[in-house]
BALOBA-1460 file (C-alpha; in Angstrom, 3 decimals):
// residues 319
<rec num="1" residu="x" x="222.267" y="191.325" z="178.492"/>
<rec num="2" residu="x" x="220.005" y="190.664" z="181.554"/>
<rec num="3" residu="x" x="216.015" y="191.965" z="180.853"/>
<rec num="4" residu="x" x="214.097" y="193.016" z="183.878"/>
<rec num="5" residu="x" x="210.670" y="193.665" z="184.147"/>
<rec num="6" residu="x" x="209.586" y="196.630" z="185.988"/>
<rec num="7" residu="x" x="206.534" y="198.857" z="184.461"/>
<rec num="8" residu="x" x="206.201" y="202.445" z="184.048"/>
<rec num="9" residu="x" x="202.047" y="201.527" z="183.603"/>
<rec num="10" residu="x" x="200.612" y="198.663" z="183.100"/>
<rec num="11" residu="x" x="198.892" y="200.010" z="180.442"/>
<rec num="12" residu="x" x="201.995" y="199.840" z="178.321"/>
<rec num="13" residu="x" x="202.507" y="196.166" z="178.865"/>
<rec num="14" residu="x" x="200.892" y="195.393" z="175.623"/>
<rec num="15" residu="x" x="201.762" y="192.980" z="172.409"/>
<rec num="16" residu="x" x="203.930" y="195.263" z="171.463"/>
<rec num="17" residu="x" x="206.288" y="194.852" z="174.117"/>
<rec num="18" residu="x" x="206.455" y="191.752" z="173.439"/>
<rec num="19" residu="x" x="207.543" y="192.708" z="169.610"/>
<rec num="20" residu="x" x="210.320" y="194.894" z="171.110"/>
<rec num="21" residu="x" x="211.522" y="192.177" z="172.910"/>
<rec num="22" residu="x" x="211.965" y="189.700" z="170.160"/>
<rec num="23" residu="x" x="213.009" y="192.411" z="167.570"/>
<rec num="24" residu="x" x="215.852" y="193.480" z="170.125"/>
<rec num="25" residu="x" x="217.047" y="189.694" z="170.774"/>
<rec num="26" residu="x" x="217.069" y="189.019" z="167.055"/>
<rec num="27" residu="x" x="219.486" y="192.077" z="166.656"/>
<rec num="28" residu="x" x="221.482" y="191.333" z="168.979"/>
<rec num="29" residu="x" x="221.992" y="188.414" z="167.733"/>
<rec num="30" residu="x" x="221.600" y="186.483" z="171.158"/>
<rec num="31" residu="x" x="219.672" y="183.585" z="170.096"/>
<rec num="32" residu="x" x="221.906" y="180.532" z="169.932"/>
<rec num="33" residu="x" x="219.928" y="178.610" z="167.419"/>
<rec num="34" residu="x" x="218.811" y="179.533" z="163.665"/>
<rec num="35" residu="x" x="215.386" y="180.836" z="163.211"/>
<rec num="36" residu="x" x="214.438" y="177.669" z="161.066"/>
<rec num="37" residu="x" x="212.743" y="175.415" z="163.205"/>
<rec num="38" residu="x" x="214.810" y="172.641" z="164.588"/>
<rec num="39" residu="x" x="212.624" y="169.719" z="163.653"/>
<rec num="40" residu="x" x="212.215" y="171.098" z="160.244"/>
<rec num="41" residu="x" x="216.157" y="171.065" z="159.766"/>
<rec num="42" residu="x" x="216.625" y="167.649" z="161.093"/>
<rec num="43" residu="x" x="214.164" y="166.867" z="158.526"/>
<rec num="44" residu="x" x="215.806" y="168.209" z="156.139"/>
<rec num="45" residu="x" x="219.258" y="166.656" z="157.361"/>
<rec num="46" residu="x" x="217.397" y="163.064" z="156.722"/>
<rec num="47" residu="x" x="216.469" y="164.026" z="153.354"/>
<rec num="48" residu="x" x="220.262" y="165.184" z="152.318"/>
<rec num="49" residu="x" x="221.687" y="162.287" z="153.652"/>
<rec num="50" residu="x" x="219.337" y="160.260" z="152.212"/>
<rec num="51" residu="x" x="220.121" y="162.098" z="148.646"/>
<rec num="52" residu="x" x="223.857" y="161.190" z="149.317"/>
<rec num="53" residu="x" x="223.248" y="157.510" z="149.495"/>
<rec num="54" residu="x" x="221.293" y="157.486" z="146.522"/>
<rec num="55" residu="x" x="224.273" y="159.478" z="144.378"/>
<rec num="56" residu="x" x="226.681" y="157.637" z="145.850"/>
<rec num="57" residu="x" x="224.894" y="154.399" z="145.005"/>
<rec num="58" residu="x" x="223.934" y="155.291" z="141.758"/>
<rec num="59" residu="x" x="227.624" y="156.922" z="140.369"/>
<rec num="60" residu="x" x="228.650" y="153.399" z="141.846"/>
<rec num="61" residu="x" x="232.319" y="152.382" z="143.398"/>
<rec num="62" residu="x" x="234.349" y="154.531" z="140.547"/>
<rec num="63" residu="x" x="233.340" y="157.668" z="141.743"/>
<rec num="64" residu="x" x="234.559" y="158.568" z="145.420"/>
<rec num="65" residu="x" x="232.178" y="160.988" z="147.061"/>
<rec num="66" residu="x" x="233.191" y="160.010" z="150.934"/>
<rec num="67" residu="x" x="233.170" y="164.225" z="151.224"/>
<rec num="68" residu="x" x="229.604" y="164.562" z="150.354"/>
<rec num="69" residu="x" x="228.588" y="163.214" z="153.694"/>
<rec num="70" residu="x" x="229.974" y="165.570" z="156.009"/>
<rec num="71" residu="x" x="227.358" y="167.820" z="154.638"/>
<rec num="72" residu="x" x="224.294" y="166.373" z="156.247"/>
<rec num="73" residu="x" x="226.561" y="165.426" z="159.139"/>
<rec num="74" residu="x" x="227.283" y="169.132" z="159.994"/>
<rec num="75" residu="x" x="224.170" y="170.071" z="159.605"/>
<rec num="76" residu="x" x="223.083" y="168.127" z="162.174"/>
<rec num="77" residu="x" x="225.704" y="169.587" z="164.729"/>
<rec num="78" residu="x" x="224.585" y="173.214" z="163.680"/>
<rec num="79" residu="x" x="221.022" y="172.546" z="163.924"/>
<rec num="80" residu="x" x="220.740" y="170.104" z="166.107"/>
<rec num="81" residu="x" x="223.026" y="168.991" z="168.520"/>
<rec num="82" residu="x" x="226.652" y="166.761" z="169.589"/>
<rec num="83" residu="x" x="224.585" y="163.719" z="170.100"/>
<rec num="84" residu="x" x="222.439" y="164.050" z="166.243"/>
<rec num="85" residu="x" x="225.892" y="164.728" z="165.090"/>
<rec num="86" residu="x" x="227.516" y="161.531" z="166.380"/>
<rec num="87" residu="x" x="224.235" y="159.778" z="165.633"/>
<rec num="88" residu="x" x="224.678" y="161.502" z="161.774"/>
<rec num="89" residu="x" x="228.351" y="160.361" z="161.577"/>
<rec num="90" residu="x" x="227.168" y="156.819" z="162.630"/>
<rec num="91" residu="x" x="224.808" y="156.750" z="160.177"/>
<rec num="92" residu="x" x="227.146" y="157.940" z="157.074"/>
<rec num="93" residu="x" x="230.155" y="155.592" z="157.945"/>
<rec num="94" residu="x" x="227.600" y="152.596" z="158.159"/>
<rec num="95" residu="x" x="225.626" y="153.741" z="154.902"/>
<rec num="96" residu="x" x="228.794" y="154.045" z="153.410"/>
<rec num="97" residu="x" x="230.275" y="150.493" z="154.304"/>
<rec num="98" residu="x" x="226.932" y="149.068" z="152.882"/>
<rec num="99" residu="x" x="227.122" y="150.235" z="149.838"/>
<rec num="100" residu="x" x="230.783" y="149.515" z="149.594"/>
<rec num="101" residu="x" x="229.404" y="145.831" z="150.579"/>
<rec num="102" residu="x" x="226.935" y="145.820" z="147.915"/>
<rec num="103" residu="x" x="229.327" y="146.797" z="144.959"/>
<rec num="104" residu="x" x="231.359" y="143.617" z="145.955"/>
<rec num="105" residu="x" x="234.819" y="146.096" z="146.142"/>
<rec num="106" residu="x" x="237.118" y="143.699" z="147.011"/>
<rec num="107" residu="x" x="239.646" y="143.746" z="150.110"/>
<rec num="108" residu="x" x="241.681" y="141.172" z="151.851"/>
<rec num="109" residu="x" x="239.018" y="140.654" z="154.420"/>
<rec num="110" residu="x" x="236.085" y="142.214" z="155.825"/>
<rec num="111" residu="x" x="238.671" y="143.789" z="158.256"/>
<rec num="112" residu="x" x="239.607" y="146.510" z="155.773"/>
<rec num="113" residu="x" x="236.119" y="147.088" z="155.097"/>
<rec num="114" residu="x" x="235.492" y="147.794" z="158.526"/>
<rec num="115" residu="x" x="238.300" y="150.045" z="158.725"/>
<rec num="116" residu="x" x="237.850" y="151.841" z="156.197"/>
<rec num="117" residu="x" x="233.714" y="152.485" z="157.424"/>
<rec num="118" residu="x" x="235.639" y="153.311" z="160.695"/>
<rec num="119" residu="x" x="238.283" y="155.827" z="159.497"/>
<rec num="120" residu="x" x="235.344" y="157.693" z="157.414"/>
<rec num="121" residu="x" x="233.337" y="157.875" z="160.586"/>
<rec num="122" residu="x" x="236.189" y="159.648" z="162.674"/>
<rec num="123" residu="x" x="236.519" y="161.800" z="159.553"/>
<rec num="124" residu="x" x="232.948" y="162.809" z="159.354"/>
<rec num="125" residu="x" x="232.922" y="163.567" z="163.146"/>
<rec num="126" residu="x" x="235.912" y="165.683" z="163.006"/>
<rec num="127" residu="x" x="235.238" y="167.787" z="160.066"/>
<rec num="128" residu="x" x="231.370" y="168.333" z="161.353"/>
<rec num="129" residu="x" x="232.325" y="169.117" z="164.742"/>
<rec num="130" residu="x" x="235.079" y="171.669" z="163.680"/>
<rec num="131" residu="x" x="232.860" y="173.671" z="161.139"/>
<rec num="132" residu="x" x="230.357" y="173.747" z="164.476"/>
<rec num="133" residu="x" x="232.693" y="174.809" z="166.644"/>
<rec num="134" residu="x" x="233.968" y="177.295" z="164.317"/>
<rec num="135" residu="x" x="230.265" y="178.982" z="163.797"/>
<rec num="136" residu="x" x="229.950" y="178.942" z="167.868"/>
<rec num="137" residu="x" x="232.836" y="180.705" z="168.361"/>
<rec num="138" residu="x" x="231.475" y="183.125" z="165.500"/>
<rec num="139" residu="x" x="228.522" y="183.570" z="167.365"/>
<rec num="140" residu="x" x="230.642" y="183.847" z="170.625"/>
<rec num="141" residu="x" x="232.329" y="186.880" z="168.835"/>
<rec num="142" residu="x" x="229.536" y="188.454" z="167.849"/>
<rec num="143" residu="x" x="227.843" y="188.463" z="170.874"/>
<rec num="144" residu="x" x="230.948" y="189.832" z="172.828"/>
<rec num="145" residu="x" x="231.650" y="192.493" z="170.036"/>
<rec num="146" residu="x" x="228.563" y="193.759" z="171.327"/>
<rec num="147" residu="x" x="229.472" y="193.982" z="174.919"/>
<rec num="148" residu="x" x="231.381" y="195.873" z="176.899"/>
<rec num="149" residu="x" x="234.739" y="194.482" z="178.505"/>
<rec num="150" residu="x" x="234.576" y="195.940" z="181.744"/>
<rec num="151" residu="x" x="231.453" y="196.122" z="182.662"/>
<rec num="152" residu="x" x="229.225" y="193.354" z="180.489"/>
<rec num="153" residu="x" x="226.466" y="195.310" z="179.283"/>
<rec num="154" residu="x" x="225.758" y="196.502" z="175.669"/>
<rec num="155" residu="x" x="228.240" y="198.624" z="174.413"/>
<rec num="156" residu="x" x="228.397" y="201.700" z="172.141"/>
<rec num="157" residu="x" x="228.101" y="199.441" z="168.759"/>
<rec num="158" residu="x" x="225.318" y="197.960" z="170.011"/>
<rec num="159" residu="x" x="223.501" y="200.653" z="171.474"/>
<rec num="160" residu="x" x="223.345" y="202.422" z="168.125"/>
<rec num="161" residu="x" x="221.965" y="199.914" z="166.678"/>
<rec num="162" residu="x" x="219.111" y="199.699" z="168.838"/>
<rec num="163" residu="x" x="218.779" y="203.197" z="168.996"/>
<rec num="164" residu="x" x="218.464" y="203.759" z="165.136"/>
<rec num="165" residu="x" x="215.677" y="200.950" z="165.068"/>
<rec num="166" residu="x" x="214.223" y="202.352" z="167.771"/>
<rec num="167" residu="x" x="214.193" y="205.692" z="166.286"/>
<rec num="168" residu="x" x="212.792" y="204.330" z="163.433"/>
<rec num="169" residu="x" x="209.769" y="202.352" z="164.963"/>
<rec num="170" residu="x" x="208.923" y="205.593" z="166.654"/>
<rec num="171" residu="x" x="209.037" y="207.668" z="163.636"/>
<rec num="172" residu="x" x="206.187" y="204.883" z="162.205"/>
<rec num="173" residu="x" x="204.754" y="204.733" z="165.390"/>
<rec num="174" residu="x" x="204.360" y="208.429" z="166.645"/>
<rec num="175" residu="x" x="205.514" y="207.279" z="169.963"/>
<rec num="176" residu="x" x="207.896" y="208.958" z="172.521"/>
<rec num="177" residu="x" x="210.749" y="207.830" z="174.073"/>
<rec num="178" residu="x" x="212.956" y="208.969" z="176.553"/>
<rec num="179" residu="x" x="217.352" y="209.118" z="176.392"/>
<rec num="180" residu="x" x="219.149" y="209.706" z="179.502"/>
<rec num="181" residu="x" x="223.127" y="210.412" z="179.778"/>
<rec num="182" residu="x" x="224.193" y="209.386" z="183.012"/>
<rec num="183" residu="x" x="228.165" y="210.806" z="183.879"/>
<rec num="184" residu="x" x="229.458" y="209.649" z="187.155"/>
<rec num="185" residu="x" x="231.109" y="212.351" z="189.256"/>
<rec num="186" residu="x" x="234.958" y="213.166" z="189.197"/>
<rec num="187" residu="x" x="235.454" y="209.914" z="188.324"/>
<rec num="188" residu="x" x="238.836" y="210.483" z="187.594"/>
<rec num="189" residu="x" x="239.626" y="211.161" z="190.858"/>
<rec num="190" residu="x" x="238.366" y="208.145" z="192.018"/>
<rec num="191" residu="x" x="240.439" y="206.329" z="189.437"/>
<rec num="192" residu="x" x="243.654" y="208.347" z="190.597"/>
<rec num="193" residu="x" x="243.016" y="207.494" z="194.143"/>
<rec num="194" residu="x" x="242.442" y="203.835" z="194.503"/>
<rec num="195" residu="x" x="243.485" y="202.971" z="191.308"/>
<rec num="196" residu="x" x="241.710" y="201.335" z="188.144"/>
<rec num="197" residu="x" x="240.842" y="198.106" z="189.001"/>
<rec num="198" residu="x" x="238.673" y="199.490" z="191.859"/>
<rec num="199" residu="x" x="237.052" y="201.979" z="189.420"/>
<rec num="200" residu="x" x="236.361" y="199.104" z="186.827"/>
<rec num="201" residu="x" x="234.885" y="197.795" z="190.294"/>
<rec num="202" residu="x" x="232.579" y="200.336" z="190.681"/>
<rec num="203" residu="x" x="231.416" y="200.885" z="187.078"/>
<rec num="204" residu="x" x="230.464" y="197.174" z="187.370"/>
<rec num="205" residu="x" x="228.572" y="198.113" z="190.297"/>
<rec num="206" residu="x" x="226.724" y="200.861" z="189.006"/>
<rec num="207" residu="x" x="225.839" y="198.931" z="185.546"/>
<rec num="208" residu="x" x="224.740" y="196.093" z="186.979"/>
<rec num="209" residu="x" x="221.899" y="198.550" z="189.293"/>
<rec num="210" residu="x" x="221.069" y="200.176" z="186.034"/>
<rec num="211" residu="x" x="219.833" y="197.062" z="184.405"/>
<rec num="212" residu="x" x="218.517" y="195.895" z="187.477"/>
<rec num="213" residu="x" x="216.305" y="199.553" z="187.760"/>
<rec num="214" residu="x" x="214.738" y="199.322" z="184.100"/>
<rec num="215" residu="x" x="212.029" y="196.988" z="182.431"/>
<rec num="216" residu="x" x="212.841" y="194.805" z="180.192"/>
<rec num="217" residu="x" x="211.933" y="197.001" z="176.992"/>
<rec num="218" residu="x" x="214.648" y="199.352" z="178.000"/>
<rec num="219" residu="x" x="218.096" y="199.511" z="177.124"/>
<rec num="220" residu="x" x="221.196" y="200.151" z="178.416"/>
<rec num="221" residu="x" x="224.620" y="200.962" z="177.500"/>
<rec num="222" residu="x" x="228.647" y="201.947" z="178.460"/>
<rec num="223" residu="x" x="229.671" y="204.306" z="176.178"/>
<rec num="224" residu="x" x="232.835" y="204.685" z="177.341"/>
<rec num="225" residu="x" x="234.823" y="205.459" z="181.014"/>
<rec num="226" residu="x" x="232.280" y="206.561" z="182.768"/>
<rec num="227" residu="x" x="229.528" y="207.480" z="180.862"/>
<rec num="228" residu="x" x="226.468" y="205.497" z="180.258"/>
<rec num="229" residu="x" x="223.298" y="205.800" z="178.516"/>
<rec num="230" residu="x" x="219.603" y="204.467" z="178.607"/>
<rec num="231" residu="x" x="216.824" y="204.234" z="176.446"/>
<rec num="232" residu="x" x="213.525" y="204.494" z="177.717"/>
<rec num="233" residu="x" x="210.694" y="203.591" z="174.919"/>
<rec num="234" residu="x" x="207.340" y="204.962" z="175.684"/>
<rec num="235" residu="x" x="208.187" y="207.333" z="178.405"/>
<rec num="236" residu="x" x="206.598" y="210.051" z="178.123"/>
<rec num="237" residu="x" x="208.212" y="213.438" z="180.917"/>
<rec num="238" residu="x" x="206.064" y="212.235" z="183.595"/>
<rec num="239" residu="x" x="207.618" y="208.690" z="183.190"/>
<rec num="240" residu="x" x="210.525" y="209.425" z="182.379"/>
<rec num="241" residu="x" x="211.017" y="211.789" z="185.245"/>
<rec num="242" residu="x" x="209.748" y="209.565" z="187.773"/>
<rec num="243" residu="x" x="211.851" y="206.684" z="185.969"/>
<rec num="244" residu="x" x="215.002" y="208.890" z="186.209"/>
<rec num="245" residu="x" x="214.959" y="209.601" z="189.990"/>
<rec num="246" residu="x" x="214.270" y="206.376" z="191.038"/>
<rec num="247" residu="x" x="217.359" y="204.954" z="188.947"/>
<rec num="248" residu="x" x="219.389" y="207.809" z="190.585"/>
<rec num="249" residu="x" x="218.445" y="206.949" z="194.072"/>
<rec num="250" residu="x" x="219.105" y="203.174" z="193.138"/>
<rec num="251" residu="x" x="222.939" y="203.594" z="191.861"/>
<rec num="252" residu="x" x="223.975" y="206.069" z="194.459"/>
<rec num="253" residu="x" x="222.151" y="203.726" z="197.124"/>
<rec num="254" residu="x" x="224.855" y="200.655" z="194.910"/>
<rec num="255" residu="x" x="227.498" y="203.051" z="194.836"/>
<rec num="256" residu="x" x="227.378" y="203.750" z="198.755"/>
<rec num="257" residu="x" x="228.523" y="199.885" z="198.987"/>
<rec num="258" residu="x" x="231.729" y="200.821" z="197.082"/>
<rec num="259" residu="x" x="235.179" y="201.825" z="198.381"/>
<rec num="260" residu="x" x="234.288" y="205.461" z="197.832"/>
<rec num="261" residu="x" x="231.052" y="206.988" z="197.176"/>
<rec num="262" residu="x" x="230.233" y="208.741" z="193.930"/>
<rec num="263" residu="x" x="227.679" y="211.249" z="192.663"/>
<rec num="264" residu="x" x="225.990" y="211.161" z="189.305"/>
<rec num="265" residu="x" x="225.038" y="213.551" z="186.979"/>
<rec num="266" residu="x" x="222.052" y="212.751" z="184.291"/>
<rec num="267" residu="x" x="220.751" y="214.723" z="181.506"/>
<rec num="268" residu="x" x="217.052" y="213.260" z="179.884"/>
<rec num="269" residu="x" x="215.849" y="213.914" z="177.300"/>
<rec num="270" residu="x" x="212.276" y="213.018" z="176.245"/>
<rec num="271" residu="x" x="211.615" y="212.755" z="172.473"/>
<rec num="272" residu="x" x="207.687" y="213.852" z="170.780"/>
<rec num="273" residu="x" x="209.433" y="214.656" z="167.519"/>
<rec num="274" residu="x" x="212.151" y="212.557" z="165.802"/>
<rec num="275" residu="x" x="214.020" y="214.605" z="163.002"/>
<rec num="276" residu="x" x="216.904" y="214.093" z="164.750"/>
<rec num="277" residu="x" x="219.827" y="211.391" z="164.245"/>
<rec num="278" residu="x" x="220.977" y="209.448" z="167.287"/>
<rec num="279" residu="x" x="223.935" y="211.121" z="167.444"/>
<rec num="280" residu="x" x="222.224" y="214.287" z="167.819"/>
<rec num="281" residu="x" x="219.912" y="213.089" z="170.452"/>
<rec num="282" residu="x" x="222.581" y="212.037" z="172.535"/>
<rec num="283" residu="x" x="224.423" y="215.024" z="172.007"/>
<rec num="284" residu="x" x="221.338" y="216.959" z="173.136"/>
<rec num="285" residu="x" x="221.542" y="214.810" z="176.059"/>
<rec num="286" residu="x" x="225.333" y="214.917" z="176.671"/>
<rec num="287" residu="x" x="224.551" y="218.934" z="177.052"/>
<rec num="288" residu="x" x="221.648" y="218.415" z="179.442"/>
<rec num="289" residu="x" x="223.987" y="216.510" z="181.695"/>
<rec num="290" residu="x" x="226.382" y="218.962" z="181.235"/>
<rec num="291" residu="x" x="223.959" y="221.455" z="182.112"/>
<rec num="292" residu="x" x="223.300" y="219.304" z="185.505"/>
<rec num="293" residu="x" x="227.067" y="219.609" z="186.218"/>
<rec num="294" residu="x" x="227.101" y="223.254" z="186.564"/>
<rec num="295" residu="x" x="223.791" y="222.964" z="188.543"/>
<rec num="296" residu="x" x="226.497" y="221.534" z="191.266"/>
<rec num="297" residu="x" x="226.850" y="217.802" z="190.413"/>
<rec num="298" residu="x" x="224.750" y="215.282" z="191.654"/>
<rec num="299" residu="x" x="221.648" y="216.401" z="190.102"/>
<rec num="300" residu="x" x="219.114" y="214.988" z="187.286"/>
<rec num="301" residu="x" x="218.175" y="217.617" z="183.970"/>
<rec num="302" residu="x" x="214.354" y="216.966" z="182.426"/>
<rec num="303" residu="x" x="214.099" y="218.747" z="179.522"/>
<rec num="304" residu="x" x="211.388" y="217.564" z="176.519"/>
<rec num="305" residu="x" x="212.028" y="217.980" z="172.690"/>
<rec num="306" residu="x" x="210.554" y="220.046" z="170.902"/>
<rec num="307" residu="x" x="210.976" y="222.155" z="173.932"/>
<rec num="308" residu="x" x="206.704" y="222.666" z="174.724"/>
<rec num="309" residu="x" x="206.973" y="220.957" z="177.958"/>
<rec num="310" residu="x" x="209.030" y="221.042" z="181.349"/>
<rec num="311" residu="x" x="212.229" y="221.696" z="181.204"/>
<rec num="312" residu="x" x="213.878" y="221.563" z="185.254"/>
<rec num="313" residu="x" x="217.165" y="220.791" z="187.505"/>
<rec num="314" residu="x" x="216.960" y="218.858" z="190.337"/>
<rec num="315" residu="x" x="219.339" y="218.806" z="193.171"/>
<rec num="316" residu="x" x="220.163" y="215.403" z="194.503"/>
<rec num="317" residu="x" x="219.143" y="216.920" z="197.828"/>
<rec num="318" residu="x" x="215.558" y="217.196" z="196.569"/>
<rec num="319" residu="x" x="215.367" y="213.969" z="194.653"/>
């Protein structure tokens, strides 16, 4: 997910922001590291390893417990990285050829000893570095589960997941927000007539101008062929509405650029009470843009909830 900045006010560029930012990341689950501070988990890497020599030196020879040192070796290739993971391995295969040293075990040669520390070492290192890649590609999956194939922003999943903490932040909060369901025109049509891959083309096109039209507090979403939807925290009607035209005028100026050029319908929705569910609010939005449709097409629905404020249609040709 690429964050833009672009303010509504600069007013509402406060600490806050900065809380939805982090809050949004951490759900996301974008972060590649741990929150645990990394030189706090090297630490503690030290410490285990250090714990292993001592058991190991203190159940003496009788007792194999070669396994026991993968564990601080992993750790460092989750917390750290490759090169404190070799450095970890190292480490372990030496300790343990010391203390196989010091209990006088007795091989033909130092030759087997040295074998044997080397054959643990390539062990550490490979069980380590599997269990890390195994939790990247976890991540990797989680990440993607939350992203849309065709067009690489968030997907429905993720969307209402920000959306519920969103709603409930401005249930605490007493802040509105603003929900806009963006439909692209007889999109089918397009699809029909120069075929899918040049559709997924231009839904790429048009996603990428959304993001590139919001600020970085805002988010947005595929929910499915061609229908898309945006959060807008702390837009009140007058922001929202000036927010809304401006991203209209921005995808249809990206959509000119494509094969064909396509219309949009957009229903928004600005929230001052919240004892609705998400699904309901996009519902309520899915209608407004509905309601745009039969307005002609190509035209952007305001409406505010509870309905006290403005509620218009606005023809593209007046936009």
């Amino acid at each position: 997910m690429a964050f833009r900045a672009n303010t509504f006010t600069a007013g509402r560029r406060s600490a806050r922001n900065g809380e939805e930012m982090v809050w949004m990341v951490k759900l996301l689950n974008v972060t590649r590291r741990p929150p645990e501070p990394r030189r706090f988990m090297m630490i503690l890497t030290l410490l285990v390893l250090g714990l292993v020599f001592w058991f190991d030196h203190a159940t003496g020879p009788e007792f194999a417990l070669s396994i026991f040192y993968v564990i601080p070796v992993a750790m460092a290739f989750l917390y750290g990285n490759n090169r404190a993971g070799v450095a970890l391995a190292l480490a372990a295969g030496i300790g343990s050829l010391v203390l196989e040293l010091a209990f006088g075990t007795h091989h033909a040669g130092y030759t087997v000893h040295y074998w044997n520390s080397a054959v643990r070492f390539v062990i550490f290192l490979a069980m380590a570095s599997s269990l890390a890649a195994l939790r990247s590609a976890l991540e990797r999956e989680r990440q993607l589960s939350r992203l849309d194939p065709v067009t690489g922003i968030l997907n429905v999943r993720a969307f209402y997941e920000l959306s519920d903490w969103r709603l409930g932040l401005a249930r605490r909060d007493g802040r509105p927000f603003t929900l806009a369901f963006v439909d692209i025109d007889d999109f089918k049509a397009v699809n029909d007539r120069l075929g899918h891959s040049a559709g997924d083309g231009i839904l790429r096109t048009l996603a990428q101008a959304m993001e590139n039209s919001v600020r970085a507090t805002d988010v947005v979403a595929r929910l499915g062929g061609d229908e898309f939807v945006l959060l807008l925290p702390d837009a009140g009607s007058e922001e929202a509405a000036t927010a809304t035209r401006r991203l209209v005028r921005n995808l249809e100026a990206a959509a000119s650029q494509a094969p064909c050029s396509v219309t949009l319908s957009v229903g928004a929705v600005t929230f001052h009470a919240f004892d609705e569910s998400v699904d309901q609010m996009i519902h309520r939005a899915d209608m407004l843009m509905y309601r745009a449709k039969r307005n002609g097409k190509s035209a952007v629905c305001f409406e505010d909830y509870p309905a006290a404020a403005t509620e218009a249609g606005v023809p593209a040709s007046r936009r």
